[in-house]
Structures are given as structure tokens and as C-alpha cells.
Residue, then its C-alpha position, 0 to 999 in steps of 0.5 A: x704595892x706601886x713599884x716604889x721601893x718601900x724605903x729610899x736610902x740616901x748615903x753621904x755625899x762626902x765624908x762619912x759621920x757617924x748620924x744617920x736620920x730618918x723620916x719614917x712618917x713622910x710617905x706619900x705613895x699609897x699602895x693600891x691594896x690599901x682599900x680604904x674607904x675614907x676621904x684621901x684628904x682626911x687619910x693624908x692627915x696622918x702623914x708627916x708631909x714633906x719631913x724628908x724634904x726638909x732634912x735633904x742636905x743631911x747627906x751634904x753634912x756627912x750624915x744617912x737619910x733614910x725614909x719610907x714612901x709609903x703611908x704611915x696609915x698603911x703601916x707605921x715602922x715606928x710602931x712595935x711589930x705586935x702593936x696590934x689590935x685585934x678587934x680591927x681584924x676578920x681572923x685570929x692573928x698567929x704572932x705575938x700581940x702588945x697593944x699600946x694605949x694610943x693604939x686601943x685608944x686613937x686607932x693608930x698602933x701598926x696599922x691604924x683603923x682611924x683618922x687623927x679625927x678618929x674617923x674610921x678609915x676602912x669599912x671592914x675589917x682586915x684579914x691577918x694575911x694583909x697585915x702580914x703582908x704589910x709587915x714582910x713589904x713594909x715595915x721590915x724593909x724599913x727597919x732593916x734598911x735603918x739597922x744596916x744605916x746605923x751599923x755603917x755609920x757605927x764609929x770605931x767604938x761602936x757608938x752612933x747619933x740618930x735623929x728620928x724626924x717627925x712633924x707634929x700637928x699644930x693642935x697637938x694638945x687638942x688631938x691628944x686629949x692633953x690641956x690647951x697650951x702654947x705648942x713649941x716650934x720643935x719638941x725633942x723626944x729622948x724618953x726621959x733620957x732612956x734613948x739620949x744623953x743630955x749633952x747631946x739634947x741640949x745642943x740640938x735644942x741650942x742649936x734650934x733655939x739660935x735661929x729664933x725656934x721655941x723649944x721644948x723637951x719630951x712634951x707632948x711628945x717623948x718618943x716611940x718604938x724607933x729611939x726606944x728600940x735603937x738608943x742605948x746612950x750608956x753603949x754611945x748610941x744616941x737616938x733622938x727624936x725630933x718634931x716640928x710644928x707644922x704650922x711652919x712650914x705646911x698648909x695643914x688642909x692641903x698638904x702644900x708648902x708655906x711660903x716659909x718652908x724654904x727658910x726653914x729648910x735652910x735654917x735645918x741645915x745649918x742646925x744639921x752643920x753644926x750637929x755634923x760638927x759635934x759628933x766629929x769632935x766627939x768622935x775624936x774624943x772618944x778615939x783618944x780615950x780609947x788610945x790613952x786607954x788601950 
């Protein structure tokens, strides 16, 4: 591994509210051990280039960022921990192993074993002690940086807002296998409502919609192993999950920021202003009920 820390956490830059957001899939710093043997371009597609830029001024609204640097393809902390297939390994694995059907499926569950054009991305197979090392160097650092974010944004009656960033390829439907259709700007993922209330969703989606973005809700995508490990909207703990279509603001062959990106940085912002708004004002609530009730 470089000497970059796996995950950078970026605190509030004033007074504190009680969001914290992070961008587990914008890493772009590949470790040296990685070894694979596909085209870096074509690995790169894996990544949500530059999703930690655009949401940057979270911490200017009071909120936490937190990001990996390094590759999802490496090993993706939005995955479950035995979200493992085995037939991609040289050896026995010793821990515990539940693969999701877009791991056995695509070759993307903890560590993926293909491209998002299903091209193999090693020329072998791995042994179990490189994923164990990717775990103990990676995803575990991750997860227990956004855990410690989230316990010290908690308000007084343990409630929190967290917004998982992701950006979603412009040919969504066609990578996944789904029917053709028109891809919303952004899509909000809540699991159905298992991860997030409505209120909340439908202010995001409001607020995106006032700066001219299409919307939609949990299509194609409904969320994954962060918000459906973190939200328990019936304790006040609120994870949200949001996409972003990158034909916005990414040349999708080279990586490289459209002339837009700033616009749409700007516009984040001002969507991140009026979600700082809302949980203020939710938290005020919920401290006068806890007082009216004590």
C-alpha cells in the first residue's frame, strides 16, 4: 500500500450538525500490491471519480466528510465483510462467506474479480491472506472511521443524517442488465424505506429538483451494505443514499471533469445549505419534545 491513509476525514469547519456524508467509491490511489492485469482505464471504470470533490464544502455546512482513497476494485467498504466469492480464491477462506447476487453475478462483491464490462481484472486467482490484508488495511479503517463520524455527530437524542455519495454510470440500465429507459440526474436510495424516512427523502429530492436535476426514487438503485447496516430511521438515524449521473459532470473514457463540473459543485452546495438547514431545525424539535416529555 502507498503511504496514503486509507480513508481521509475531513471535520466541520464551524458549528457542528449532526450529518456526516462519505464517498466510499472516489479513491483513486492503487496500492502497488494490487496486481492486476487489466487495462488501468478499463479498472478506473469502477470508480466514482471525483465524488468527494463535488460534495467538499460539506464540512462548510457543519457536516463530516469521510472518503476512502483507495479503489473500490481493490476492495469496496460498501460491501458486507463475507461478501465473498470464493471461486475467485487459491485456498480455503476461514471466516464467514455470504455472496450477493451482484457478486456471483458482475464480479463486484468485497473484492471484485471483473470490470463493469465484465472483463477479468487478474490473471489468477488470490490467496486468502491478500484479501485478509485488504480487509485489516482497508475496509476496516473505513468503517470504523465513518462509525466513530457518525457517534460524534449523534445529537443529544442519539439520532444522525448520513448521506452515502455515489455516482452511477450514464448507461446504468444497460450495465446492469435492466430495460432501457431515460437515467434520472440523481437517484435516492433508501431501501424501500428500511434505511430512511420519507420527510427526509422528499426534501433531498425537492432540493435537487429546485436546481432543474430529474429525480428518481430507489431506481436503479436502492442502496447497499452502508445505509443497510447504519439506518434505523425508527431510532432517528437516517442513512441516505445518493447517486449522481455522470454524464454531468465526468468524461466517462478519461476521468476528467466536464466543463460543468463546477456548476454542479456549486449547485451541491447549495442543496447541502439547505439540508444543514433541516436537521437544525429537526434537531430543535426533537430537544423540545425531549424536554416537554422529561
Amino acid at each position: 500500500m502507498s503511504n496514503t491513509a486509507p480513508v481521509k476525514v475531513i471535520r466541520p469547519a464551524g458549528d457542528r450538525i449532526a450529518l456526516v456524508c462519505d464517498s466510499p467509491h472516489s479513491g483513486t490511489c492503487y496500492p502497488q500490491d494490487f496486481d492486476f492485469t487489466i487495462g488501468l482505464e478499463q479498472l478506473r471504470k469502477c470508480e466514482d471519480t471525483l465524488v468527494e470533490q463535488l460534495w467538499d464544502t460539506a464540512p462548510l455546512v457543519g457536516a463530516t466528510l469521510v472518503h476512502a482513497t483507495f479503489p473500490r476494485s481493490y476492495i469496496d467498504p460498501n460491501r458486507a465483510e463475507d461478501d465473498i466469492d470464493v471461486a475467485m480464491l487459491d485456498g480455503e477462506w476461514a471466516g464467514p462467506v455470504a455472496p450477493s447476487q451482484p457478486c456471483l453475478r458482475l464480479g463486484n462483491g468485497l473484492v471484485f474479480s471483473k470490470t463493469p464490462t465484465l472483463e477479468p481484472i487478474y490473471s489468477r486467482r488470490l490467496h486468502a491472506s491478500e484479501i485478509a490484508q485488504r480487509i485489516e488495511s482497508c475496509w476496516r479503517p473505513y468503517r470504523r472511521a465513518l462509525a466513530d463520524a457518525l457517534a460524534g455527530a449523534r445529537t443529544r437524542q442519539g439520532g444522525w443524517w448520513h448521506l452515502n455519495l455515489h455516482s452511477m454510470p450514464s448507461n446504468a440500465y444497460a450495465r446492469l442488465g435492466l430495460p432501457e429507459k431515460p437515467l434520472a440526474d440523481i437517484v435516492l436510495g433508501n431501501l424501500h424505506g428500511a434505511s430512511c424516512d420519507a420527510a427526509f427523502v422528499d426534501f433531498v429530492g425537492e432540493a435537487f429538483r429546485r436546481h432543474g436535476y430529474s429525480v428518481a426514487l430507489n431506481d436503479p438503485y436502492a442502496g447497499q451494505d452502508l445505509v443497510r447496516s447504519l439506518g434505523r430511521p425508527a431510532l432517528g438515524q437516517h442513512s441516505l443514499q445518493i447517486e449522481i449521473n455522470r454524464g454531468l459532470y465526468l468524461d466517462e473514457k478519461t476521468r476528467e471533469p466536464k466543463r460543468r463540473f463546477p456548476e454542479l459543485r456549486k449547485r451541491i452546495h447549495l442543496v447541502l445549505q439547505d439540508i444543514a438547514d433541516y436537521i437544525r431545525e429537526e434537531t430543535i424539535q426533537a430537544e423540545r419534545k425531549a424536554k416537554d416529555t422529561a
